[in-house]
C-alpha positions in Angstrom: 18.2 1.5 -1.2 15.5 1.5 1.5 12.5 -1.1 1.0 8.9 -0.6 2.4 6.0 -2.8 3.7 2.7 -0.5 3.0 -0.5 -2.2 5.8 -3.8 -0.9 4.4 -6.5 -1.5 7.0 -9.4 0.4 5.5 -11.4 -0.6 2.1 -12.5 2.2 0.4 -11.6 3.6 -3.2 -10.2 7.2 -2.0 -7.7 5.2 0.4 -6.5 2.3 -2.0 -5.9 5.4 -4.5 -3.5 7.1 -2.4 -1.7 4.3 -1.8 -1.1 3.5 -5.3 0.1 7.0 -5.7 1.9 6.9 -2.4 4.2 3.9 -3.8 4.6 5.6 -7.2 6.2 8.2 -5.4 8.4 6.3 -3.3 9.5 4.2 -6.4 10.0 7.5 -8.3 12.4 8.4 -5.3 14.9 5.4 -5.6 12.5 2.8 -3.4 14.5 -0.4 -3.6 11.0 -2.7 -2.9 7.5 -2.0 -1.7 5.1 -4.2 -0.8 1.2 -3.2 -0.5 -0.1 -5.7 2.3 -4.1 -6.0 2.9 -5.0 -6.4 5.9 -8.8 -6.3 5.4 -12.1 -7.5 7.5 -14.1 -10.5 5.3 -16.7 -12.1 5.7 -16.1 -15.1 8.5 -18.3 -18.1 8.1 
């Protein structure tokens, strides 16, 4: 079974949707593990 590592760089709602669907798919098609990683830009004080 293959596992994945998903890096999501960008913060909006149309890309975190596909995402979410892109995983559900990959599950759906034997996925061992996946892993959603957010990698996003914050606020640095």
């Amino acid at each position: 079974m293959a596992k994945y590592l998903i890096l999501l760089t960008k913060e909006d709602k149309n890309t975190v949707e596909m995402v979410l669907e892109f995983s559900k798919v990959l599950k759906m098609s034997g996925a061992e593990d996946i892993k959603i990683c957010f990698t996003l830009e914050g606020n640095h004080i």
